[in-house]
Chimera marker file (.cmm) of the C-alpha trace (Angstrom):
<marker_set name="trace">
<marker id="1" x="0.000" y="0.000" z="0.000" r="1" g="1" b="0" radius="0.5"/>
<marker id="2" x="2.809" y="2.410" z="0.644" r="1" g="1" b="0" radius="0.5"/>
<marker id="3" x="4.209" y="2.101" z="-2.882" r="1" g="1" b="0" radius="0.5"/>
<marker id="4" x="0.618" y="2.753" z="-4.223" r="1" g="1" b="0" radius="0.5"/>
<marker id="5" x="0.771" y="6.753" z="-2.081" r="1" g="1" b="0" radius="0.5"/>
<marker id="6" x="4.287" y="7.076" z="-3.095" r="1" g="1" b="0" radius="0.5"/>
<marker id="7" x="3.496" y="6.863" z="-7.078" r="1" g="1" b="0" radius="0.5"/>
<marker id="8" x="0.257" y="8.975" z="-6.677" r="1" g="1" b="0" radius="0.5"/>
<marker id="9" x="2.103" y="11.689" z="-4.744" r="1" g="1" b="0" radius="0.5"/>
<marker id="10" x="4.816" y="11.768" z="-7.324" r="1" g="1" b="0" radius="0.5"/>
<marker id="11" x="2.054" y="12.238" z="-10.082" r="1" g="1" b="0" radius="0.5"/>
<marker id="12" x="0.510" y="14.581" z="-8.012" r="1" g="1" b="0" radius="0.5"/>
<marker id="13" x="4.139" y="16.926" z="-8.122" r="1" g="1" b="0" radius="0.5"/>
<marker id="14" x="4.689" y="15.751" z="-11.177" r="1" g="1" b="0" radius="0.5"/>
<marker id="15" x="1.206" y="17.592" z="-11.814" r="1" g="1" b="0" radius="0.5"/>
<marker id="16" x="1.790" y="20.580" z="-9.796" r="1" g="1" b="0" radius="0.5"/>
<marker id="17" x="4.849" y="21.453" z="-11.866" r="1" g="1" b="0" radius="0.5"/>
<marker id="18" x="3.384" y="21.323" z="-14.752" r="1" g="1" b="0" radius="0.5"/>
<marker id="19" x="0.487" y="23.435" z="-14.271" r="1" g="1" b="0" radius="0.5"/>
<marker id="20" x="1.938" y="25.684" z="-11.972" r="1" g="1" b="0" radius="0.5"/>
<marker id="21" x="5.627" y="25.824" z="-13.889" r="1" g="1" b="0" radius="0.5"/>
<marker id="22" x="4.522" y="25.585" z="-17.111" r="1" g="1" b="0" radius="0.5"/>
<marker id="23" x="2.298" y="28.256" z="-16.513" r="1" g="1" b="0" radius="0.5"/>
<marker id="24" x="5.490" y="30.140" z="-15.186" r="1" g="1" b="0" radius="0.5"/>
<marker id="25" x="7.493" y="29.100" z="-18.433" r="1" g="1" b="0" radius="0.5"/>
<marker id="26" x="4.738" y="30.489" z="-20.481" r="1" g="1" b="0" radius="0.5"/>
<marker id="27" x="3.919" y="33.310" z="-19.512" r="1" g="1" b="0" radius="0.5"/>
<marker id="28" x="7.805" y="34.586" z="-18.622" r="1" g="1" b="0" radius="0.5"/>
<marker id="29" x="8.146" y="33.241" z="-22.803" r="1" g="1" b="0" radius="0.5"/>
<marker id="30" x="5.354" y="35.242" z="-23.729" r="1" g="1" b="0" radius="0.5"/>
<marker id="31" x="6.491" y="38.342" z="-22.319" r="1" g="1" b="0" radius="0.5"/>
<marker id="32" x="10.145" y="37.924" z="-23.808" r="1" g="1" b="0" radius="0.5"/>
<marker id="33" x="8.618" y="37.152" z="-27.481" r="1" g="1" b="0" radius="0.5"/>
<marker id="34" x="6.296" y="39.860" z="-27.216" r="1" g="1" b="0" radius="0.5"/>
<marker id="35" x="9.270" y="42.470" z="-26.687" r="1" g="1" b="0" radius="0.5"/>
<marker id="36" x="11.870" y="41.092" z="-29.229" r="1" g="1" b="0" radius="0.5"/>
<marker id="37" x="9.884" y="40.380" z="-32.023" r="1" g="1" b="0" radius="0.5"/>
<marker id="38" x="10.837" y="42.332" z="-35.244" r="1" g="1" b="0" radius="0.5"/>
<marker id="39" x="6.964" y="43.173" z="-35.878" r="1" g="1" b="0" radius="0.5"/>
<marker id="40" x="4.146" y="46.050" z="-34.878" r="1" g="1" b="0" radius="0.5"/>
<marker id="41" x="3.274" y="45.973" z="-31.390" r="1" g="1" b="0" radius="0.5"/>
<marker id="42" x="-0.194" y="43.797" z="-31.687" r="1" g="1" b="0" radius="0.5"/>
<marker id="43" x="0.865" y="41.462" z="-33.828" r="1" g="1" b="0" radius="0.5"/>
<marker id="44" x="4.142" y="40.492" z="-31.847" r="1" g="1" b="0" radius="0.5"/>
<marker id="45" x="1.639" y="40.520" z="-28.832" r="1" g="1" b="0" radius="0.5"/>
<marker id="46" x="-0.365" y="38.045" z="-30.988" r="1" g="1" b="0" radius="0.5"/>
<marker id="47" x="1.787" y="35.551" z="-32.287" r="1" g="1" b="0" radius="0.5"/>
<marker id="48" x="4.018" y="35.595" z="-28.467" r="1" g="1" b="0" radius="0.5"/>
<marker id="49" x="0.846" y="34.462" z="-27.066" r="1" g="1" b="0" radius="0.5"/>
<marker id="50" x="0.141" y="31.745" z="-29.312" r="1" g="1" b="0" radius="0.5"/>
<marker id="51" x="3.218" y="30.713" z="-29.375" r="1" g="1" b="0" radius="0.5"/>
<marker id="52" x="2.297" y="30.517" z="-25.147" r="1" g="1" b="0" radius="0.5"/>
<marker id="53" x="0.146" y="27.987" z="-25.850" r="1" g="1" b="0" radius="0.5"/>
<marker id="54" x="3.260" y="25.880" z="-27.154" r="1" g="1" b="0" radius="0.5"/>
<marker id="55" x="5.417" y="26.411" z="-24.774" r="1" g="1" b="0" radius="0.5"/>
<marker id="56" x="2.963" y="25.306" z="-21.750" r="1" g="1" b="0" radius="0.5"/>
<marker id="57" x="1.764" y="22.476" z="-24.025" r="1" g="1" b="0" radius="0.5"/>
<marker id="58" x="5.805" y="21.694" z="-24.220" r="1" g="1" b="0" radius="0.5"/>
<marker id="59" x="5.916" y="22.147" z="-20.759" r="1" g="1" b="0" radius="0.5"/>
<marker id="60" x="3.137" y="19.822" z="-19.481" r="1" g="1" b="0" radius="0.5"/>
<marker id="61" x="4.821" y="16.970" z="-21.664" r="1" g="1" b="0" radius="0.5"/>
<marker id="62" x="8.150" y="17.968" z="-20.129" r="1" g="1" b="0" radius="0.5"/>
<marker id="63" x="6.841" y="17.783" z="-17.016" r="1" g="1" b="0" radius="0.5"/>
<marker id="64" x="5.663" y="13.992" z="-17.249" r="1" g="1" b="0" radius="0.5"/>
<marker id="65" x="8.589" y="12.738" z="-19.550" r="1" g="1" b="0" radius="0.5"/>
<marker id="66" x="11.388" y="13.924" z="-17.173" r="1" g="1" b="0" radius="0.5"/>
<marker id="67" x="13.387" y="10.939" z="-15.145" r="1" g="1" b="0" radius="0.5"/>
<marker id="68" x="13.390" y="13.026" z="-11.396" r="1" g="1" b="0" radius="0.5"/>
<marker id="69" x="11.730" y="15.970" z="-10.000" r="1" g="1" b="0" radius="0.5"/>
<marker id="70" x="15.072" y="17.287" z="-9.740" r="1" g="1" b="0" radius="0.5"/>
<marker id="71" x="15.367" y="17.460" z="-13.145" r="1" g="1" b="0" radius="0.5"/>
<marker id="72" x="11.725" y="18.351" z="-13.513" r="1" g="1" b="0" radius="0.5"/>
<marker id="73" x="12.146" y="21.541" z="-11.834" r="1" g="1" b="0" radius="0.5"/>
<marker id="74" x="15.782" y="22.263" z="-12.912" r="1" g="1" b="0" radius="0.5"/>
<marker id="75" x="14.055" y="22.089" z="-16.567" r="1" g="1" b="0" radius="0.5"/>
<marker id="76" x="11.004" y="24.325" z="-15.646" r="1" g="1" b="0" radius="0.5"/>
<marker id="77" x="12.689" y="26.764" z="-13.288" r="1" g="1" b="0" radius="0.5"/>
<marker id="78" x="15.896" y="27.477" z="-15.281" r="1" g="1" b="0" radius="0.5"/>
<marker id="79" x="14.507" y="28.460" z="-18.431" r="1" g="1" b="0" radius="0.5"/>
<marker id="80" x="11.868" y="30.435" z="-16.932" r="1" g="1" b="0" radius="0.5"/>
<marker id="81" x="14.263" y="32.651" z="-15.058" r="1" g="1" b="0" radius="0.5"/>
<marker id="82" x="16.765" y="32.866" z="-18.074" r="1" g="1" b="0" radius="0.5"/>
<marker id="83" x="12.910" y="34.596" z="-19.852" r="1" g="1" b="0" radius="0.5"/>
<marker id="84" x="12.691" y="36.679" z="-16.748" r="1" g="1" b="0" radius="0.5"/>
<marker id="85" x="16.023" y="37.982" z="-16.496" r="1" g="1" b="0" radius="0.5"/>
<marker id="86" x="16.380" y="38.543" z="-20.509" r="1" g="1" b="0" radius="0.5"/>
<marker id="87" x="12.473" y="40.313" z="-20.305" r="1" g="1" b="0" radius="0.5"/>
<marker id="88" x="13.924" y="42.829" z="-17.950" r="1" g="1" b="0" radius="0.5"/>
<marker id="89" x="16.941" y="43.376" z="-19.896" r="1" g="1" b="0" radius="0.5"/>
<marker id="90" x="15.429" y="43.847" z="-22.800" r="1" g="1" b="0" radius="0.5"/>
<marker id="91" x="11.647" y="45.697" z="-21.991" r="1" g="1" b="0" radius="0.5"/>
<marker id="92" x="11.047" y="48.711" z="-24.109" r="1" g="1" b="0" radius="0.5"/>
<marker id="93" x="11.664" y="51.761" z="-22.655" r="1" g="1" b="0" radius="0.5"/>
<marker id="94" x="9.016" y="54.691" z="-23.033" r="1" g="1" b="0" radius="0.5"/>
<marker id="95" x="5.269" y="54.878" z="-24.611" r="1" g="1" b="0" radius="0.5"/>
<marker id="96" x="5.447" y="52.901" z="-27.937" r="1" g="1" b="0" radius="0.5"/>
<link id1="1" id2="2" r="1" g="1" b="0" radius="0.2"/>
<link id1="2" id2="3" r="1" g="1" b="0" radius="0.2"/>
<link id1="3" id2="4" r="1" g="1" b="0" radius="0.2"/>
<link id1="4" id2="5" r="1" g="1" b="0" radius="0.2"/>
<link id1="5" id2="6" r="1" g="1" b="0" radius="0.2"/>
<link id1="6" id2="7" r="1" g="1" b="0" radius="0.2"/>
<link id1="7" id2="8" r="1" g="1" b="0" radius="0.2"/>
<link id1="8" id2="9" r="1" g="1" b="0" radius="0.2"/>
<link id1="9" id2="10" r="1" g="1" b="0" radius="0.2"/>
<link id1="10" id2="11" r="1" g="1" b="0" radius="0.2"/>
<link id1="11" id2="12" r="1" g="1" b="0" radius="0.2"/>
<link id1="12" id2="13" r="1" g="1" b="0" radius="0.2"/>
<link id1="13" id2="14" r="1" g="1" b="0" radius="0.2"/>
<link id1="14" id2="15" r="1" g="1" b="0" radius="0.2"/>
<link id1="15" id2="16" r="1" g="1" b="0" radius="0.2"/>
<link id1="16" id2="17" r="1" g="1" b="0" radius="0.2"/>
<link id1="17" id2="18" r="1" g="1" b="0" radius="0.2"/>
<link id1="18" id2="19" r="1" g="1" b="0" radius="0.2"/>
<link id1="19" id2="20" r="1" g="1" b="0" radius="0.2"/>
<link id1="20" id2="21" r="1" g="1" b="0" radius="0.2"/>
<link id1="21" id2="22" r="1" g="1" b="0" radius="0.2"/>
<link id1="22" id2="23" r="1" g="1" b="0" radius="0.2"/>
<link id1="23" id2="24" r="1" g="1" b="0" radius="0.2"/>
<link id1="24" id2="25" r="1" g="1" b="0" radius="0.2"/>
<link id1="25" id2="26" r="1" g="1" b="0" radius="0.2"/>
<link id1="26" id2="27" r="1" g="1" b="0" radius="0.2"/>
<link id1="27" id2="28" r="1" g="1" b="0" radius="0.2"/>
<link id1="28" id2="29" r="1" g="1" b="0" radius="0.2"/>
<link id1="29" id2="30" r="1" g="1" b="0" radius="0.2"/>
<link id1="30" id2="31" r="1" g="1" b="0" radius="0.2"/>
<link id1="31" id2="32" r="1" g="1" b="0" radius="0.2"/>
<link id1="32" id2="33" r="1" g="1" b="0" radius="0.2"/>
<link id1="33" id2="34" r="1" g="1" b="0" radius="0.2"/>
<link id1="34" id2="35" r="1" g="1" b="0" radius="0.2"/>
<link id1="35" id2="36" r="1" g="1" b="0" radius="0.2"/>
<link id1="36" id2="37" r="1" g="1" b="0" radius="0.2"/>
<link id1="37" id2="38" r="1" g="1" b="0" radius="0.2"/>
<link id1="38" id2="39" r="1" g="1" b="0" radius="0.2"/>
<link id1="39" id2="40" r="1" g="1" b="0" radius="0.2"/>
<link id1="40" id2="41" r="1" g="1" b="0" radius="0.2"/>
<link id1="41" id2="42" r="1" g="1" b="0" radius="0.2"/>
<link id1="42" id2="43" r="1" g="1" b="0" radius="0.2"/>
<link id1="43" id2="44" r="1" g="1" b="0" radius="0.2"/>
<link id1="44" id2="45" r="1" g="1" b="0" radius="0.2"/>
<link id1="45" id2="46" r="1" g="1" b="0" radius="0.2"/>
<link id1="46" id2="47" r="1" g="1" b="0" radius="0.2"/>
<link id1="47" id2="48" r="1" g="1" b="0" radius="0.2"/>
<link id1="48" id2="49" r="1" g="1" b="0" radius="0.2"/>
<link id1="49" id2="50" r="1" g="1" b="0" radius="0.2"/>
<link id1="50" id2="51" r="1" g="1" b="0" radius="0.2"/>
<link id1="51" id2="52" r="1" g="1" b="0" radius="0.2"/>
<link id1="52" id2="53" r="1" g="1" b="0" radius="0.2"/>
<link id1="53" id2="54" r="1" g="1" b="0" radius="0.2"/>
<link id1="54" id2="55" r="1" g="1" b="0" radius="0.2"/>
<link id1="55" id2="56" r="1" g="1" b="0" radius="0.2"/>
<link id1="56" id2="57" r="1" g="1" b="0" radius="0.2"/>
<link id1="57" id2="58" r="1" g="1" b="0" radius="0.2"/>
<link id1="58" id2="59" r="1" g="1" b="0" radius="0.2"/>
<link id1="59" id2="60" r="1" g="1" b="0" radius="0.2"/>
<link id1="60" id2="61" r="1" g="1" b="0" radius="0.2"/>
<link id1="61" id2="62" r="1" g="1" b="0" radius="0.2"/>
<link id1="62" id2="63" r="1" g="1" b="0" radius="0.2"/>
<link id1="63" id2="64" r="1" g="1" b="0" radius="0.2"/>
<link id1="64" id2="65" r="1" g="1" b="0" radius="0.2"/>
<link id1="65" id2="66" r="1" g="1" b="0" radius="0.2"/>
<link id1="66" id2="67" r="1" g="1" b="0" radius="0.2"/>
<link id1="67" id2="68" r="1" g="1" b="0" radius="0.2"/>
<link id1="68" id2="69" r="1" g="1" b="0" radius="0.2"/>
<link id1="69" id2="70" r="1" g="1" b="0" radius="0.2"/>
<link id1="70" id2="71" r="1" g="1" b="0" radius="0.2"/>
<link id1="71" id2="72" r="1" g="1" b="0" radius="0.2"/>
<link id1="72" id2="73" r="1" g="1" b="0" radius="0.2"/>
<link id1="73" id2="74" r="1" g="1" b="0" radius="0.2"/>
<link id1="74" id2="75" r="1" g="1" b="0" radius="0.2"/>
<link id1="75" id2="76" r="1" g="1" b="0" radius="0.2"/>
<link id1="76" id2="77" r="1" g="1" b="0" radius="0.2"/>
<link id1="77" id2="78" r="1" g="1" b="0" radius="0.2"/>
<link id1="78" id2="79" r="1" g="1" b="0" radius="0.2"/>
<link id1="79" id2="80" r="1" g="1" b="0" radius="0.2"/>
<link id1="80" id2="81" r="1" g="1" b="0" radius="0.2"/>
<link id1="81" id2="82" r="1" g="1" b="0" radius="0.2"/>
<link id1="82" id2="83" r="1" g="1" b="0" radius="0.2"/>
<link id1="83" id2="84" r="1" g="1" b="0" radius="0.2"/>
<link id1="84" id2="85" r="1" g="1" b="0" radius="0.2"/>
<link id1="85" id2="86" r="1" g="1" b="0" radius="0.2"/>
<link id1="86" id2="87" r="1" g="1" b="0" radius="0.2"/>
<link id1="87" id2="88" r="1" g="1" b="0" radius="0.2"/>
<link id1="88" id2="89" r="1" g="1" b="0" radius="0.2"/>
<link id1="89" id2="90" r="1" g="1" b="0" radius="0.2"/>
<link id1="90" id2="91" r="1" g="1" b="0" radius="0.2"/>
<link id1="91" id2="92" r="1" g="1" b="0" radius="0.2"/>
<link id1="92" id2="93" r="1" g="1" b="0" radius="0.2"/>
<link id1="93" id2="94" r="1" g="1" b="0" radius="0.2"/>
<link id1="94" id2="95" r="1" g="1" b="0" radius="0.2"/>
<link id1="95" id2="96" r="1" g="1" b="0" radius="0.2"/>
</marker_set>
């Protein structure tokens, strides 16, 4: 019975980080295409957050495909703050 609550927990995490950190992964993505792409202003908001929808999709796979939670995490978490740190970097300055 014990290794029964030890799989279904590890799905359950397994779950968490996907919705929670692919959420994360999407949304810092998003924000990062939205800025750099070499087109007007609505339709680089447009296509950055349909290409969202990829990257959580991507994410949600990754999530369930990856061997630990370690590396789980290590592939949700690091990405996401790499789009983070190069959203700040890079976020238009001004009205535009």
């Amino acid at each position: 019975m014990m290794a029964g609550s030890t799989s279904v927990a590890a799905v359950a995490q397994r779950a968490l980080a996907a919705v929670v950190g692919g959420y994360a992964l999407a949304t810092a993505s998003g924000i990062l295409l939205s800025w750099v792409l070499p087109m007007p202003r609505f339709e680089a908001v447009t296509v950055a957050v349909l290409l969202a929808f990829v990257v959580y999709t991507a994410a949600i796979l990754w999530a369930f495909a990856a061997r630990s939670l370690w590396r789980l995490w290590l592939g949700l978490l690091l990405p996401t703050a790499l789009c983070g740190a190069a959203s700040l970097l890079l976020r238009p300055t001004g009205a535009g």
